[in-house]
N, C-alpha and C positions, 0 to 999 in steps of 0.2 A: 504494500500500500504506500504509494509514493504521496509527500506530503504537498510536493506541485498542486494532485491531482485531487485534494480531499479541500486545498483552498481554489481551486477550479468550484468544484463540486460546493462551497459553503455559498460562493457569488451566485451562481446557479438557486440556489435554494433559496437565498436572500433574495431574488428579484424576479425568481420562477421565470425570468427570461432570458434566452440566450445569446439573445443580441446583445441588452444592458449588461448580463452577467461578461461578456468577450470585453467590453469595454472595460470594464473593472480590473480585468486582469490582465490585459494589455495584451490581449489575444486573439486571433480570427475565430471566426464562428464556428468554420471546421473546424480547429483544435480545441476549441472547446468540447463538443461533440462527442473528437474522437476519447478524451481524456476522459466524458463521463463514460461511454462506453468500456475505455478499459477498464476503471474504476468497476461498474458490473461487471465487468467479467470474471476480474480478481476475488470480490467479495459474493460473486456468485447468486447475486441478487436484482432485482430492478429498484434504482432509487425513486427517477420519475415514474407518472403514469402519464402518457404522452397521447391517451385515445382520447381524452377530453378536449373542449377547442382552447381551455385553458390550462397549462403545466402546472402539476401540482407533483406534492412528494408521496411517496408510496410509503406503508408503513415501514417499511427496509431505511426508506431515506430518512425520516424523521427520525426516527433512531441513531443514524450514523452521526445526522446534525449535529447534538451536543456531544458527541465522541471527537466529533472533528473540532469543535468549539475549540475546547480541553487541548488538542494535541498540538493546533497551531498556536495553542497561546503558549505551552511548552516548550514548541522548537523555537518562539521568539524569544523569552526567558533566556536560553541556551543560548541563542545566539548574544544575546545580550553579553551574558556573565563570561563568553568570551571574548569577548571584544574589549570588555571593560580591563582583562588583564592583556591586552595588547594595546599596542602605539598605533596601532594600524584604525584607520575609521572606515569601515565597508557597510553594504545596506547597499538599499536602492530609493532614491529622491523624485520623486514627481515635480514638475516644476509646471507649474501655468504660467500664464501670459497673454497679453494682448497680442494680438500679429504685429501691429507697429515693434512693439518693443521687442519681439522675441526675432524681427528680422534687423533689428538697429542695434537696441542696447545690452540687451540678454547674450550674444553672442560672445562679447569678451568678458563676462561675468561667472558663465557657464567654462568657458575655454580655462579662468583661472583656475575656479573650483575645483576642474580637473587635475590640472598640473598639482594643486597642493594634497588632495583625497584622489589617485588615483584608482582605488579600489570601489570605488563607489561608483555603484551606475545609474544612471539620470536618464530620465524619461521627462522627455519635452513636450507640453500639449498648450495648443492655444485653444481659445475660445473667448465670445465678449467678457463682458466686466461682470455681468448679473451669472453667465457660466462659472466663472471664475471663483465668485464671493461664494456658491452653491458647492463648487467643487470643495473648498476648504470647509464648507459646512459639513457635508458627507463622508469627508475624509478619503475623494476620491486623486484628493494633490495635500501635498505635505507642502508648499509654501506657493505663493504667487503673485506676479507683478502686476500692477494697474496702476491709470491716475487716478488721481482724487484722493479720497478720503474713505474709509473703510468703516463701516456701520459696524456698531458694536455688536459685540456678538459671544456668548457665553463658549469659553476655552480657543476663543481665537484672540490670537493677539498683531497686532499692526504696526507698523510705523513707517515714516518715513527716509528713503533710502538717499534721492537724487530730488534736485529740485533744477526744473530746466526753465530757462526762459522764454516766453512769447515775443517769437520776433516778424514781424513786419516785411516782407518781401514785394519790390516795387521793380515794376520797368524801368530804363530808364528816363523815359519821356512822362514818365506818370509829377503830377504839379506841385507832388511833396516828395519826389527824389530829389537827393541833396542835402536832407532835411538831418541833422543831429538826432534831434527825439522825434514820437510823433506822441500824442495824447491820443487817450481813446475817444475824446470827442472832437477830435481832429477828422476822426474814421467814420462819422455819423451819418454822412449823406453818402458813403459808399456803397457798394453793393457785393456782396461777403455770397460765395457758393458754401453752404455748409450741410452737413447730416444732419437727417430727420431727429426731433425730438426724442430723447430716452437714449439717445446715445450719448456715450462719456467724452467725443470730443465737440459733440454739439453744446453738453453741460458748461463744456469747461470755457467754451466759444462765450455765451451767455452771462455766466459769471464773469469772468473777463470784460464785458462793456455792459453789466448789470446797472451801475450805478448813472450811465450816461444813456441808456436806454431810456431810464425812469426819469430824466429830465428831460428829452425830447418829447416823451409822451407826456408830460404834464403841461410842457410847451404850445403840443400842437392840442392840446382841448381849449 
């Protein structure tokens, strides 16, 4: 009974689907599959019942469930109490990230983290900012980058890493190149291409010319 396939088998059981369960464990659908299959074949059992149009656990499986609980929290125990008497730092780190960041800033971050924990192997996933803050809540990423500000949240913790600046990019021929600064209500009667509402850099668009929005609109009433 290989203990891959018993935390194959707990994802499985956890979300009675194969899909979400592959994604959990950072695996295609087939090896998931094939993994529950050997799994029966070794314990000589059926865990699923698979004729219902919904997966569910057969009494074989629910049983194995809290056996499997017990044993993977064992071999992490073990691995711990090894680890803890070595120099060495090994595991495996989930990393989230926006796409912006995991194709700009993330790369030489990640690249260090290598060279100093070479033993440690990293799983990179993006997804937006509302994926992100979900992932850390389900414990499907162990740490993740975004902008803004992080909602609190019970056993999550946050902070700030980088702080980047808003800068202004102009033609040449535009009537404030040349220009030292520019105010945000210098920017008022321009016209800005930005993402739909709810996304984190239409937010950050927003807050950024919040205060000079709300004097033009009080302006033109």
């Amino acid at each position: 009974m290989q203990l891959r396939y018993l935390k194959t088998f707990t994802a499985v059981a956890n979300t009675l689907n194969f899909t979400r369960a592959a994604e959990h464990v950072h695996l295609s659908q087939s090896s998931v599959t094939e993994q529950i299959q050997a799994l029966e074949a070794d314990l000589g059992a059926k865990l699923f019942d698979r004729s219902r149009r919904r997966l569910t656990l057969t009494p074989a499986g629910q049983r194995l469930l809290g056996y499997a609980a017990e044993l993977i929290g064992l071999a992490d125990e073990a691995y711990s109490a090894v680890a803890s008497t070595s120099a060495t730092i090994s595991g495996n780190l989930v990393i989230g990230g926006l796409e912006t960041l995991c194709s700009t800033w993330l790369p030489e971050v990640v690249a260090e983290f290598c060279r100093r924990y070479p033993v440690v192997e990293i799983t990179l996933k993006t997804a937006d900012s509302g994926g992100l803050r979900n992932g850390i809540r389900n414990g499907d990423l162990d740490v993740t980058f975004f902008f803004g500000d992080a909602a609190a949240a019970t056993g999550v913790r946050s902070e700030a890493v980088a702080e980047e600046e808003l800068l202004i990019i102009l033609p040449p021929s535009h009537r404030m190149a040349g220009r030292e600064a520019i105010k945000p209500e210098d920017l008022a009667d321009e016209a800005f291409l930005v993402t739909q509402p709810g996304c984190v850099y239409r937010k950050m668009f927003d807050e950024a010319f919040a205060a000079t929005l709300h004097c033009v609109d009080r302006k033109s009433r």
